[in-house]
Structure formats: C-alpha cells, structure tokens
C-alpha positions as a Markdown table, in Angstrom:
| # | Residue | x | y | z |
|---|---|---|---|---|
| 1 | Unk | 0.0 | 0.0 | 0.0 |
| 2 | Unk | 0.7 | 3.6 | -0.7 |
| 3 | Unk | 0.0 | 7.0 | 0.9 |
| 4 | Unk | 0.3 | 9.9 | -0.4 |
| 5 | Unk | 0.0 | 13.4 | 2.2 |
| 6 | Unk | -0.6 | 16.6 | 0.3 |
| 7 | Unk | 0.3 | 19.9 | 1.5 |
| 8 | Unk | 0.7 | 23.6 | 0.5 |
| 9 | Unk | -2.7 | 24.6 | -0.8 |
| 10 | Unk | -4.5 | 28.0 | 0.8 |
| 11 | Unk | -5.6 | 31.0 | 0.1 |
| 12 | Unk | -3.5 | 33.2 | -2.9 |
| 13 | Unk | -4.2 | 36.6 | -4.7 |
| 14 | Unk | -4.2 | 36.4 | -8.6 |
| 15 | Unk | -1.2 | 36.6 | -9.8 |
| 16 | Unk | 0.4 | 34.6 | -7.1 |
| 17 | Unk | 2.2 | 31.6 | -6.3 |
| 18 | Unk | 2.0 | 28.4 | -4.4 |
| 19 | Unk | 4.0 | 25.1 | -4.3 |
| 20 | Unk | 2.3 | 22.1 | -3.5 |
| 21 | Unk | 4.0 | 19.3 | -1.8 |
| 22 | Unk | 2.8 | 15.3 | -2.0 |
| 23 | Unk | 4.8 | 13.2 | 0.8 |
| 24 | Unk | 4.3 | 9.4 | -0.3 |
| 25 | Unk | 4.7 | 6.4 | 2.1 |
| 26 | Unk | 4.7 | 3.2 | 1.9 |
| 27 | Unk | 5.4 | 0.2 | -0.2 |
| 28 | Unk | 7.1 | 2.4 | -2.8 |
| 29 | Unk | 9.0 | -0.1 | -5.3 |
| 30 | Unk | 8.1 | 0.6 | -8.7 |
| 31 | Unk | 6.5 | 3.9 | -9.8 |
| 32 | Unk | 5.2 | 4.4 | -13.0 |
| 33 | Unk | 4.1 | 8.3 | -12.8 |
| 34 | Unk | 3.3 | 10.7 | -10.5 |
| 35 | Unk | 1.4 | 13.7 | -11.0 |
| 36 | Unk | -1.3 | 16.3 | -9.6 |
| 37 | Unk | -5.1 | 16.5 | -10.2 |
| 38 | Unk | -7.4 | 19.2 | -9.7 |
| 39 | Unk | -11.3 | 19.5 | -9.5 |
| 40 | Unk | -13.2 | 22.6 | -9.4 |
| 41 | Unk | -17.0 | 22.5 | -7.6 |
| 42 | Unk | -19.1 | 21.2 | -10.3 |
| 43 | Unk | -16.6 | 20.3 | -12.5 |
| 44 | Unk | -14.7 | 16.9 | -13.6 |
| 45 | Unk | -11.3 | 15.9 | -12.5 |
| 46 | Unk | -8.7 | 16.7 | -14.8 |
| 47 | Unk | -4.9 | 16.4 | -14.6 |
| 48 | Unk | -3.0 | 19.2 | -14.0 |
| 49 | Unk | 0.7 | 17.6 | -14.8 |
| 50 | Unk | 2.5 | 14.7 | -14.2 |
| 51 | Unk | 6.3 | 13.0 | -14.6 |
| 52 | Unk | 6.6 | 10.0 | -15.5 |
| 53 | Unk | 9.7 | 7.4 | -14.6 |
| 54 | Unk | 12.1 | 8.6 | -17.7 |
| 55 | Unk | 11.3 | 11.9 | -16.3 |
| 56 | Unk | 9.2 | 12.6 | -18.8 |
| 57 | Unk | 6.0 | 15.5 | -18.1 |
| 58 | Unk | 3.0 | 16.6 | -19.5 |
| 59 | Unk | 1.2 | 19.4 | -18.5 |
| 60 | Unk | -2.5 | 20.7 | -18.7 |
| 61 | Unk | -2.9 | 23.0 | -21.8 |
| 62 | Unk | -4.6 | 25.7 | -19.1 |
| 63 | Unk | -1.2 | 25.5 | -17.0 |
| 64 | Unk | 1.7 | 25.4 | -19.6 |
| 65 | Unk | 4.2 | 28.0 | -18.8 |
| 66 | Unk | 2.8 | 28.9 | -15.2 |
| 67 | Unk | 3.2 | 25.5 | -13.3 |
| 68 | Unk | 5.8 | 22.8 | -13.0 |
| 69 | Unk | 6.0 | 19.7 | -11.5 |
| 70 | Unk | 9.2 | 17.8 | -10.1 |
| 71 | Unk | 10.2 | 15.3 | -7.6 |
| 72 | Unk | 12.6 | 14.2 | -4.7 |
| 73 | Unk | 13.0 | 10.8 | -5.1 |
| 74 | Unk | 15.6 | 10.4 | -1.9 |
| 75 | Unk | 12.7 | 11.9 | -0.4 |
| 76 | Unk | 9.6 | 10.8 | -1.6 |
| 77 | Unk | 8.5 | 13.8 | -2.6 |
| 78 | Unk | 6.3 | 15.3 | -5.2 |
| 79 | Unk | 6.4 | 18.9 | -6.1 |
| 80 | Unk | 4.0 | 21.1 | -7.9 |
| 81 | Unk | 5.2 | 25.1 | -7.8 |
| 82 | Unk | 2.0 | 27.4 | -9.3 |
| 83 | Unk | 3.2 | 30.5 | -10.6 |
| 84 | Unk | 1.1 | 33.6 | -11.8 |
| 85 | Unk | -2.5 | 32.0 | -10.4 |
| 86 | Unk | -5.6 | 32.8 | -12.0 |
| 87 | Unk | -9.1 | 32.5 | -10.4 |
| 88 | Unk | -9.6 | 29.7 | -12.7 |
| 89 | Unk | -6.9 | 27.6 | -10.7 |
| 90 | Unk | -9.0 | 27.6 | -7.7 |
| 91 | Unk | -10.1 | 23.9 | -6.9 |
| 92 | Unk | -8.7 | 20.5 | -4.6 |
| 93 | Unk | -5.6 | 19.5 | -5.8 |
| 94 | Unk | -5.4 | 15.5 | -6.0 |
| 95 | Unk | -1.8 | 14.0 | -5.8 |
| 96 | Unk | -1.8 | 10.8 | -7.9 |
| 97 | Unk | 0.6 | 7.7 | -8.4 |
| 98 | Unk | 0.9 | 4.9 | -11.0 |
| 99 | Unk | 2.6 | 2.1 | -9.0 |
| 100 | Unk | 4.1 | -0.5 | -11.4 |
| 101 | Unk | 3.5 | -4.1 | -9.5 |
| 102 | Unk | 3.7 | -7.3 | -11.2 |
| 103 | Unk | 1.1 | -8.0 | -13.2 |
| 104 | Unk | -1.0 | -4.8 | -13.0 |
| 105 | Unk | -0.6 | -1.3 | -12.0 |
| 106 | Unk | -2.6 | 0.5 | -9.0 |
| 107 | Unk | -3.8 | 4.0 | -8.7 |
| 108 | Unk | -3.2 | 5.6 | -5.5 |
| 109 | Unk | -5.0 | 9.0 | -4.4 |
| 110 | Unk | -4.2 | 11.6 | -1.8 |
| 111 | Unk | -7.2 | 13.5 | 0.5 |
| 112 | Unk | -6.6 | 16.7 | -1.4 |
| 113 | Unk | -5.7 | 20.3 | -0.7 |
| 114 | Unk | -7.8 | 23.1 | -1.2 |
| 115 | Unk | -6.1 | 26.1 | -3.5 |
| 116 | Unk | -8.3 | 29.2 | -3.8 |
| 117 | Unk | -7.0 | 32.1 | -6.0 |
| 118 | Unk | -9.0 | 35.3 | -5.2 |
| 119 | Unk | -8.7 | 38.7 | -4.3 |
C-alpha cells in the first residue's frame, strides 16, 4: 500500500504563487508516474501535470508555462510550484501515483488540498 500526504494549498491573490507538496509512504518499489489532479466545484477531475519514470512530463494546456511539476526521489516527494495564479486555478488538488506491481498497475489518491486564488 501507498500514501500519499498533500500539503501547500491555501488561500493566494491572482497573480500569485503556491508550491504544493505530495509526501508518499509506503510500499514504494516501482512507480510508474506521479502527478497532480485538480477539481473545481461542479466540475470533472482533470490532470494538471505529471512525470513519469524517464522523467518525462505533460502538463494541462490551461497550465503550460505557469506551473511545473518535479520530484525528490531520496525523499519521496512530489512537487507542484504554481506561478502567476488565476481564479480559474481555484479547486482540490489530488496527488496521484501509477505504482508499477507485477502484473497490473494500482492507482493511488491523496485527500486533497484546497487552493483558492481570489482577491
């Protein structure tokens, strides 16, 4: 089993900036991507950006150029710094993990942090 402890998320003007932080625990062997999720009130959950084990990222179309994601693999940690916020960023922010085990892979969810962006 995995668990994954978000942190970071508040209250931010437009315009500025939050990192997010995703701690994961656990039976960590084999992981196939990490990333970070977001869903507004009434709204879908849709991914935000994740990194995948070559390193590899993708981000949301709506967050190219503002946010990037990275990690601290001594430390198990997953890293989402949000730059210039809009209103439009304001929702829970998921942390997600892929975990490669034999045979299958296994999606793994954190509680969420809220991330409001308002004046």
């Amino acid at each position: 089993q995995v668990q994954l402890v978000e942190s970071g998320g508040g209250l931010v003007q437009p315009g500025g900036s939050l990192r997010l932080s995703c701690a994961a625990s656990g039976s960590i062997f084999s992981i196939y991507a990490v990333g970070w999720y977001r869903q507004a009130p009434g709204k879908q959950r849709e991914l935000v950006a994740r990194i995948t084990s070559d390193r590899g990222t993708n981000y949301a179309d709506s967050v190219k150029g503002r946010f990037t994601i990275s990690r601290d693999n001594a430390k198990k940690l997953v890293y989402l710094q949000m730059n210039s916020l809009k209103p439009e960023d304001t929702a829970v922010y998921y942390c997600h993990m892929i975990h490669s085990d034999p045979g299958t892979f296994n999606n793994y969810w954190g509680q969420g942090t809220q991330v409001t962006v308002s004046s």
